[in-house]
DRENTORKOL-3810 file (N, C-alpha, C; in nm, 4 decimals):
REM DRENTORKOL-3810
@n.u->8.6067; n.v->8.3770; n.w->1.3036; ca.u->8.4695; ca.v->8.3675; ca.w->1.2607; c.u->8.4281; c.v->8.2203; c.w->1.2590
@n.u->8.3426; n.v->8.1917; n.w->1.3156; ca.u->8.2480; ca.v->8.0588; ca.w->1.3163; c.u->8.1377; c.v->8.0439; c.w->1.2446
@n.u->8.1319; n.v->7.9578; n.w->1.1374; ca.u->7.9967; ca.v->7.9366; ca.w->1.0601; c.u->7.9716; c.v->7.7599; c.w->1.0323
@n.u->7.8343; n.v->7.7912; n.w->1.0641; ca.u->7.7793; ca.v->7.6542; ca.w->1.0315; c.u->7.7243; c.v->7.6339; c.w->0.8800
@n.u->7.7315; n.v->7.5327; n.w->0.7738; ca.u->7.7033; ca.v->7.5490; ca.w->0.6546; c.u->7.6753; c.v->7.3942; c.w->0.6791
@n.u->7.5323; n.v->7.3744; n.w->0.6354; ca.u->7.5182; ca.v->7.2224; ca.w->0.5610; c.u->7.4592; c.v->7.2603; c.w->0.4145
@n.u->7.6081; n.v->7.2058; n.w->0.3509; ca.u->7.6058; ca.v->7.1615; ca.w->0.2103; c.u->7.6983; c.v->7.0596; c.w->0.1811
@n.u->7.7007; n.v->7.0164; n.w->0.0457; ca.u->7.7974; ca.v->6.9063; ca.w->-0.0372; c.u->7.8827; c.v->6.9727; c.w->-0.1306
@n.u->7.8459; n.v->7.1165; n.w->-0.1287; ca.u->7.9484; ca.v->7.1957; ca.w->-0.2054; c.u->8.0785; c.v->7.2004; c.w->-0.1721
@n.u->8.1965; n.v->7.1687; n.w->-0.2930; ca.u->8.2928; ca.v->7.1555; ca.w->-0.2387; c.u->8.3566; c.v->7.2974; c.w->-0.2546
@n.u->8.3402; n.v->7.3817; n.w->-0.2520; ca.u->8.4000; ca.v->7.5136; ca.w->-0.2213; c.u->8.4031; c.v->7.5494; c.w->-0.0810
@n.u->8.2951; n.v->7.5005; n.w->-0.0061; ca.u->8.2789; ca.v->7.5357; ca.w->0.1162; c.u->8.4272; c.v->7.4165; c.w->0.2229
@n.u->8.3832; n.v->7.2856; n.w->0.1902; ca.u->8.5176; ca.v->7.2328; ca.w->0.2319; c.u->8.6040; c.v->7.2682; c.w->0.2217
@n.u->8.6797; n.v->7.3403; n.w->0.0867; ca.u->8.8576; ca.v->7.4375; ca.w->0.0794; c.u->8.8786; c.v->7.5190; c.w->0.1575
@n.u->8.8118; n.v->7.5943; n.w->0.2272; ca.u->8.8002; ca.v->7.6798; ca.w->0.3178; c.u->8.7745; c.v->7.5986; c.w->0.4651
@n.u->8.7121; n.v->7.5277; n.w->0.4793; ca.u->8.7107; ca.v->7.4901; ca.w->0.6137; c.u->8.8466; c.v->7.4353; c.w->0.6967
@n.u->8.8271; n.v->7.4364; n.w->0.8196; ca.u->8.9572; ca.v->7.4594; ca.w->0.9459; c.u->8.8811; c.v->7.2751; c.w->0.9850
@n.u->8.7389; n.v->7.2977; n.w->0.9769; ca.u->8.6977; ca.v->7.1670; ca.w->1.0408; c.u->8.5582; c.v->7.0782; c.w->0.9709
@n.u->8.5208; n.v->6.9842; n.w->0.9931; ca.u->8.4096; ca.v->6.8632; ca.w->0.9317; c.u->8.3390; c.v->6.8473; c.w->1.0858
@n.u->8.1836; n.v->6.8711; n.w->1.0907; ca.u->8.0958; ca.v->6.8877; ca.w->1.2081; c.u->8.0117; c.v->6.7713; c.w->1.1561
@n.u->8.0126; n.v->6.6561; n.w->1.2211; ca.u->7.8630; ca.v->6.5718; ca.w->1.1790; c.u->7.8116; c.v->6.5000; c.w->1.3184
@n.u->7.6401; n.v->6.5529; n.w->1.2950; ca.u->7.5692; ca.v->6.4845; ca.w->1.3766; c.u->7.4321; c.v->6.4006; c.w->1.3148
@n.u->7.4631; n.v->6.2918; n.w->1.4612; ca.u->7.3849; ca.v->6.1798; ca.w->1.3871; c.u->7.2918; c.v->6.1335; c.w->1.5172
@n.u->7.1791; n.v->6.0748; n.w->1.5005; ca.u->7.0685; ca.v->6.0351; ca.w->1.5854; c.u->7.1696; c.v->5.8874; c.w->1.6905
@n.u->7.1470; n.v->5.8945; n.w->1.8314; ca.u->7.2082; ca.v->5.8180; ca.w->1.8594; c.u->7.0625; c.v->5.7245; c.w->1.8676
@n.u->7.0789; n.v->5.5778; n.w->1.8071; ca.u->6.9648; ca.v->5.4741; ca.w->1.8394; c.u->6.8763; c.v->5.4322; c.w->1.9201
@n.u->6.9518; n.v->5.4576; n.w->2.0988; ca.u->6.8772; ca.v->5.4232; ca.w->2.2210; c.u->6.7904; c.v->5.5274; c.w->2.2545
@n.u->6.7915; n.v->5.6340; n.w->2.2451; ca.u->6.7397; ca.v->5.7484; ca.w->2.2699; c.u->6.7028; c.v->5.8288; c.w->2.1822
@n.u->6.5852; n.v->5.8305; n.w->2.1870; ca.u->6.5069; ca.v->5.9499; ca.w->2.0549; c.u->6.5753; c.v->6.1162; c.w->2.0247
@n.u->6.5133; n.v->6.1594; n.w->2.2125; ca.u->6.6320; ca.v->6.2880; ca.w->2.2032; c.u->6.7854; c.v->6.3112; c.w->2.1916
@n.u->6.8430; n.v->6.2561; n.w->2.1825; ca.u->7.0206; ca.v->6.1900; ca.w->2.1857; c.u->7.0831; c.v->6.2312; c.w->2.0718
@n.u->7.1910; n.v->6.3302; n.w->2.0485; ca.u->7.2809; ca.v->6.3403; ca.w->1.9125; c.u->7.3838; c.v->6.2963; c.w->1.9546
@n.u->7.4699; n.v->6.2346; n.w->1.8504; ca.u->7.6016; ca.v->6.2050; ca.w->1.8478; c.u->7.6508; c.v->6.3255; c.w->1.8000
@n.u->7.7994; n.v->6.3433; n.w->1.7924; ca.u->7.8398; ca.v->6.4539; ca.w->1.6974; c.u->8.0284; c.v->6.4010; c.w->1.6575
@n.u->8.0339; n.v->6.4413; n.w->1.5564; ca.u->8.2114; ca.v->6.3893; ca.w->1.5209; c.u->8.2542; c.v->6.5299; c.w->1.5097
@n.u->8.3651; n.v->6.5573; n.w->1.5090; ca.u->8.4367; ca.v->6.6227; ca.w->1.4251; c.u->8.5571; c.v->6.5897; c.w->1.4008
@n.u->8.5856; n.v->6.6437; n.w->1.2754; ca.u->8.7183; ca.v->6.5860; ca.w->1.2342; c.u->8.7792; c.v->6.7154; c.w->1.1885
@n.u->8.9048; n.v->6.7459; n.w->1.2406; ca.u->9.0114; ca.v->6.8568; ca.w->1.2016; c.u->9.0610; c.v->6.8440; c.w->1.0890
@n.u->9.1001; n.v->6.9258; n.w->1.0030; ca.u->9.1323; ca.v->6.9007; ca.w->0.8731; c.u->9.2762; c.v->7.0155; c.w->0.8152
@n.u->9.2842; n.v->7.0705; n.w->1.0049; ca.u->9.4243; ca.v->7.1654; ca.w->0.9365; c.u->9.5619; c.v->7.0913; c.w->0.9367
@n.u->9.5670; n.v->6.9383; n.w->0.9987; ca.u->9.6609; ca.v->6.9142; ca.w->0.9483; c.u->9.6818; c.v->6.8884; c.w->0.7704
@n.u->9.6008; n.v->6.8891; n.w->0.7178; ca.u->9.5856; ca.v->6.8203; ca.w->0.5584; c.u->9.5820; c.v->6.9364; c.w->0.5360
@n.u->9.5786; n.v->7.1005; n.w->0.5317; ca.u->9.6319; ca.v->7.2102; ca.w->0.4857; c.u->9.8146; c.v->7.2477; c.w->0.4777
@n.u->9.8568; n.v->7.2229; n.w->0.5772; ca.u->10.0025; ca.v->7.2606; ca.w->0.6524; c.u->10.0792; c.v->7.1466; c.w->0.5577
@n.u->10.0498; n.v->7.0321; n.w->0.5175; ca.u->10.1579; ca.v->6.9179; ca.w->0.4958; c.u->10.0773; c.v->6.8376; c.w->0.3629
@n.u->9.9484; n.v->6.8446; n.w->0.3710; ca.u->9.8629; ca.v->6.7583; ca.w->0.2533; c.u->9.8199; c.v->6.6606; c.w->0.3276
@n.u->9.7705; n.v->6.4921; n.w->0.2631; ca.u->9.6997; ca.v->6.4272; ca.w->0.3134; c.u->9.8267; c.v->6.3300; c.w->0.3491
@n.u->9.7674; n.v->6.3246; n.w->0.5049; ca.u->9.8878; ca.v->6.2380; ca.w->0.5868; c.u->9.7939; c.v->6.1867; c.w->0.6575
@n.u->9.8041; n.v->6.0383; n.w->0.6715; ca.u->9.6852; ca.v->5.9825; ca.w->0.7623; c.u->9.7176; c.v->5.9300; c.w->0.8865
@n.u->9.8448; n.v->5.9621; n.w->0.9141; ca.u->9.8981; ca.v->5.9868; ca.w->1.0358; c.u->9.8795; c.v->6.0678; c.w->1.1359
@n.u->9.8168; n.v->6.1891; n.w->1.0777; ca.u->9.7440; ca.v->6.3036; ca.w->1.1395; c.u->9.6494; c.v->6.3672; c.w->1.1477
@n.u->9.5712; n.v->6.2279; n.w->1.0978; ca.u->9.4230; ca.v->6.2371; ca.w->1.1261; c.u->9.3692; c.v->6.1959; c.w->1.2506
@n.u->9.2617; n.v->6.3107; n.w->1.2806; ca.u->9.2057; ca.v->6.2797; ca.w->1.4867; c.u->9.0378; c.v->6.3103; c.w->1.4335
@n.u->8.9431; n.v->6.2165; n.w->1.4597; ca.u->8.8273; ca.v->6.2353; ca.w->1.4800; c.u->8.7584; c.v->6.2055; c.w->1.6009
@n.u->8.7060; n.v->6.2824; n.w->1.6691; ca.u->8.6490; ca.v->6.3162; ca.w->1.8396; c.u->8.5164; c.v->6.3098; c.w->1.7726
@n.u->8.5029; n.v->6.2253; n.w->1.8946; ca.u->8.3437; ca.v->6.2083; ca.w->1.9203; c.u->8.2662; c.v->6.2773; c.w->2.0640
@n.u->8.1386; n.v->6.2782; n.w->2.0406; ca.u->8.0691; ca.v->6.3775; ca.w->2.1976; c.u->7.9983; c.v->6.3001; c.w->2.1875
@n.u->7.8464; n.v->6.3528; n.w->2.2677; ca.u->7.7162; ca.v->6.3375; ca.w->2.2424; c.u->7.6486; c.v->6.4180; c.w->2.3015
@n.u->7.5577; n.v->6.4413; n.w->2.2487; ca.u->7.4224; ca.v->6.5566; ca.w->2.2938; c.u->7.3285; c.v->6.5283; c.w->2.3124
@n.u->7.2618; n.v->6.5773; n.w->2.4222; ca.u->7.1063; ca.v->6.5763; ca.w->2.4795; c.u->7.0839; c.v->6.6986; c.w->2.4368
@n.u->6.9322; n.v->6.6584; n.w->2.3312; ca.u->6.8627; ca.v->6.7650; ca.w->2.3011; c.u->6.7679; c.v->6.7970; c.w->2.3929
@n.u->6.7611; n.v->6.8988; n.w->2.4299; ca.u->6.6207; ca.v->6.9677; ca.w->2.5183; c.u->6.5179; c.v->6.9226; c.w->2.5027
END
């Protein structure tokens, strides 16, 4: 199951597999950036910052 949720509630983070953020890229009006950051290694082992990966994209909005 895939769901999108924008909130600051932290109930919704304990449950999440992943962290989705998009942001206006500067040069271009229509332009998103987007991150995500995986967060199942910090389920399996706890917080190891060794196994932290944040990917970046970008998006053209229509």
């Amino acid at each position: 199951m895939q769901i999108i949720i924008i909130s600051l509630k932290e109930e919704f983070y304990n449950k999440a597999d992943a962290l989705i953020g998009i942001y206006p890229e500067p040069a271009a009006c229509s332009t998103s950036g987007v991150l995500a950051f995986d967060l199942t290694p910090y389920k399996q082992t706890g917080l190891n910052e060794s196994s932290t990966s944040i990917m970046e994209s970008t998006v053209v909005n229509p």
